[in-house]
C-alpha positions in Angstrom: -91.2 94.2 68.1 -89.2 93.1 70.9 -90.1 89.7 70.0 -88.2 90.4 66.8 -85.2 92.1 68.3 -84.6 89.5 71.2 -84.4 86.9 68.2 -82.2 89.1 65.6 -80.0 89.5 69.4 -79.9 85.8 69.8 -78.9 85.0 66.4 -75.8 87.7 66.8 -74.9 85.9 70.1 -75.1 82.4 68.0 -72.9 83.3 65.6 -70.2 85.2 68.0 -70.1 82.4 70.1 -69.5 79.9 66.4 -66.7 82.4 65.7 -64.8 82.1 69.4 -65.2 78.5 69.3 -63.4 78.5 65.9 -60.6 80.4 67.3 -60.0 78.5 70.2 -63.6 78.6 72.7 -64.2 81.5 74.6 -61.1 83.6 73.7 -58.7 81.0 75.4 -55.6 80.2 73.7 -55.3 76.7 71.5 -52.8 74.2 73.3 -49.8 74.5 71.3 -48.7 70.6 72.2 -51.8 69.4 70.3 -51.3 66.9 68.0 -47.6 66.8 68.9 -45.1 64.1 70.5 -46.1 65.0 74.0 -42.4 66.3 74.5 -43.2 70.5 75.0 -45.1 69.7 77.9 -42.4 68.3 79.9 -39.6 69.8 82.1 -36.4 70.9 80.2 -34.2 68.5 81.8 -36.6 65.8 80.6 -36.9 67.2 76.9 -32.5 67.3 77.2 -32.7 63.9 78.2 -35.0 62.2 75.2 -33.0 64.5 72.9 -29.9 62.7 74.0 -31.8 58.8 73.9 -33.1 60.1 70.5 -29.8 61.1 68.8 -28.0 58.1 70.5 -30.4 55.8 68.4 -30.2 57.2 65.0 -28.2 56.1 62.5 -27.6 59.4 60.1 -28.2 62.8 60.0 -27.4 65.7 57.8 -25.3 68.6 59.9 -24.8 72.3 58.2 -23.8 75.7 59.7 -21.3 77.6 61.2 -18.9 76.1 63.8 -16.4 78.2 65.8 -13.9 76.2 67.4 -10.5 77.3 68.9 -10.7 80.5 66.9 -11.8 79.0 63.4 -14.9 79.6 61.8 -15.8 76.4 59.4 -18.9 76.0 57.4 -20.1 72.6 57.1 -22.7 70.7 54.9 -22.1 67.0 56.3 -23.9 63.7 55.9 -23.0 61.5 59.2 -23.5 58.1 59.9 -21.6 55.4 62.1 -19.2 54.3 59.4 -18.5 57.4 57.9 -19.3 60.7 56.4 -19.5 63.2 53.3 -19.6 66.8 52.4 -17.8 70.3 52.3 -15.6 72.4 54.7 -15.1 75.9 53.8 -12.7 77.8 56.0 -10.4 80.8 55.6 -11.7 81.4 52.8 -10.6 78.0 51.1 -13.4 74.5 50.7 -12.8 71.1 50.3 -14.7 67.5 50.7 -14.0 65.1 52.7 -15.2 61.6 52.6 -14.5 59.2 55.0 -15.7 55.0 54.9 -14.3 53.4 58.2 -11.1 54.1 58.5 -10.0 55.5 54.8 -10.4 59.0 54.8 -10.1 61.1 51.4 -9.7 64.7 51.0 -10.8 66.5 47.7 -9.8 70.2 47.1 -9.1 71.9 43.7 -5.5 73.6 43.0 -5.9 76.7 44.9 -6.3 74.9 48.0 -2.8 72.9 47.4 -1.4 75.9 46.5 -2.5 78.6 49.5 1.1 78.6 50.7 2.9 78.3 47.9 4.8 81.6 47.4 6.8 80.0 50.1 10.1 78.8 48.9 10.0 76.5 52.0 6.7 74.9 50.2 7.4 75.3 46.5 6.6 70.9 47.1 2.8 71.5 47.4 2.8 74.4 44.9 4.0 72.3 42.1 2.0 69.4 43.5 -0.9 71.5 43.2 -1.9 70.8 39.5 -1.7 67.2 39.8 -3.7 67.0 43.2 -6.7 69.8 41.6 -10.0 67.9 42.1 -8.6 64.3 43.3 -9.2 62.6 46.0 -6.2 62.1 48.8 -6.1 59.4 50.9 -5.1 61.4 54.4 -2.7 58.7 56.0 -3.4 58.0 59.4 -0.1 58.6 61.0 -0.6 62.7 59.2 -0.8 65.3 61.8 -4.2 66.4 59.8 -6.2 62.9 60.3 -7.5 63.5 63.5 -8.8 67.1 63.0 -9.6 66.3 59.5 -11.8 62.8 60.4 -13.6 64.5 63.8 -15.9 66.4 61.1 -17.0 62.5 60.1 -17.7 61.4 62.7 -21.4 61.3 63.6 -21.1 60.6 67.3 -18.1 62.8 68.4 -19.4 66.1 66.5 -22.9 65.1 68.3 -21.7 64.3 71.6 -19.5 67.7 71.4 -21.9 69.9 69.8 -25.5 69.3 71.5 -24.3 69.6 75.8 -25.8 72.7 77.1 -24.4 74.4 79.7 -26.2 76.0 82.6 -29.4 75.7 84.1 -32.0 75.1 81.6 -35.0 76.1 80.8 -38.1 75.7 78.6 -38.5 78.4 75.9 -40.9 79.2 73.1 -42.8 76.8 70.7 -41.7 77.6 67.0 -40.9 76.1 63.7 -38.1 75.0 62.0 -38.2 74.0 58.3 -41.7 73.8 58.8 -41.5 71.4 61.4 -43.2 72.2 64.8 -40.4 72.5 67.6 -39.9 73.2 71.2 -37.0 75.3 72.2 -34.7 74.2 75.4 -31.9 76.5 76.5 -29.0 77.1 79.0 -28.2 79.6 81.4 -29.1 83.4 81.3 -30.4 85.2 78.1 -29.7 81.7 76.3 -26.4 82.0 76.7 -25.2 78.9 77.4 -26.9 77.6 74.4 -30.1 76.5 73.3 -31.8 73.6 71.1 -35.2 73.6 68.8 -36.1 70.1 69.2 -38.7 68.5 66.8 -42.5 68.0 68.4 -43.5 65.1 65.5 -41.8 61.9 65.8 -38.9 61.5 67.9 -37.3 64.3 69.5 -34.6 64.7 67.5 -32.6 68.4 67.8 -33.2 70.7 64.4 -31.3 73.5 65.3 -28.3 74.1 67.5 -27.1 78.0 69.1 -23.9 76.5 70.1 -23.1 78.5 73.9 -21.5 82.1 73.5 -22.1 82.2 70.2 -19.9 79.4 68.9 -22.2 79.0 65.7 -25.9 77.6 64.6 -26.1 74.5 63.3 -29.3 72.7 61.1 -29.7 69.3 62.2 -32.3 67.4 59.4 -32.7 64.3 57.5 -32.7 62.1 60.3 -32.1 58.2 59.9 -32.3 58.9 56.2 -29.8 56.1 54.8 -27.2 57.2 52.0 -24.5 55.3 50.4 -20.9 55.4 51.3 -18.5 54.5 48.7 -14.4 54.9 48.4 -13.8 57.0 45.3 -12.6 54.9 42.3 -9.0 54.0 42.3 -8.6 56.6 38.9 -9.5 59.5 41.2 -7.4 58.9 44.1 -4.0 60.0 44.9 -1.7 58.5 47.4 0.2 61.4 48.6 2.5 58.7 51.2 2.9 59.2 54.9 1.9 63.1 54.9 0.1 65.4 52.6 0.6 68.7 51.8 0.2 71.2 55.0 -3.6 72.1 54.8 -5.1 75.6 56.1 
């Protein structure tokens, strides 16, 4: 009998000790950098600076979220690359497109856009311009007090540069996911208030997600080095408004 019961005990011990191992040996915890780039396991200063080697290497990347700059909130959905860029801006409760290939940079909006100001006598131009510019393309001329601000939401390396510094003293957060991908998060100063960064574990260490510091907006970073085409609209689409466009919001 206690023959029989010592081996019935043994079996019970066999298959408790097949269960732990399957959940990690011995109730320890599985190594949540297993299988990864290597990157989690490094000091947050080291996992700033391959983020920064990684995005200075890439050649596109799609940007959406919220931005608040200089007391603007702007949504964006923008494909970047060196040359260029397309996609949406909504603000204020008006969108357009933009699309910019080197230098040339168009702006698309549809008539109540042109038209936002114009119960203004001192405006009635862009009000009656606003049927003929509805859902063309105008080239911005450079010289127009809206190129600049207009073309900085093209342009892959000065949105980067601006958008991904940190600032404080940071530190190493929690693992996590975004879009599936495994991530490590990175962030600045107390509570994460100086911002913070989920930065991809497979591949390169490319940012996915951006807490810009005191809450300034979250941004998706995704389709890394995935090429696109950039193309000036056909001539039949485009308007040339001359040295300045309409005042936009």
């Amino acid at each position: 009998m206690r023959t029989r019961n010592r081996a019935v005990v043994a079996a019970m011990c066999a298959g408790l000790a097949a269960t732990l191992a399957a959940c990690g040996g011995g109730g320890g915890e599985q190594d949540p950098d297993a299988g990864t780039n290597g990157v989690g396991k490094l000091p947050a200063t080291k996992i700033e600076s391959k983020v920064r080697q990684a995005v200075a290497g890439a050649s596109s990347v799609r940007l959406s979220g919220t931005l608040v700059t200089q007391g603007a909130t702007y949504k964006l959905n923008m494909r970047l690359k060196a040359d260029g860029g397309t996609g949406q801006v909504s603000t204020k409760g008006s969108s357009f497109e933009l699309l910019r290939v080197g230098k040339e940079l168009y702006l698309k909006a549809d008539a109540g856009f042109w038209s936002h100001d114009g119960g203004d006598e001192g405006h009635s131009g862009a009000a009656d311009a606003a049927g003929k510019l509805d859902d063309k393309y105008v080239k911005v001329p450079s010289g127009d007090p809206s190129y600049q601000r207009l073309s900085g939401f093209t342009d892959m390396k000065l949105l980067l540069d601006g958008l991904l510094g940190l600032h404080g003293k940071v530190a190493t957060g929690d693992h996590g996911r975004v879009d599936g991908v495994r991530t490590i998060r990175i962030s600045a100063g107390k509570a994460g208030e100086g911002g913070s960064l989920d930065v991809s574990l497979k591949g390169r260490p490319y940012p996915l997600r951006l807490q810009r510091a005191g809450g300034a907006g979250v941004i998706q970073l995704a389709d890394w080095n995935k090429g696109f085409k950039l193309a000036a609209p056909e001539k039949g689409h485009v308007l040339d408004y001359g040295q300045q466009i309409p005042e936009t919001p």
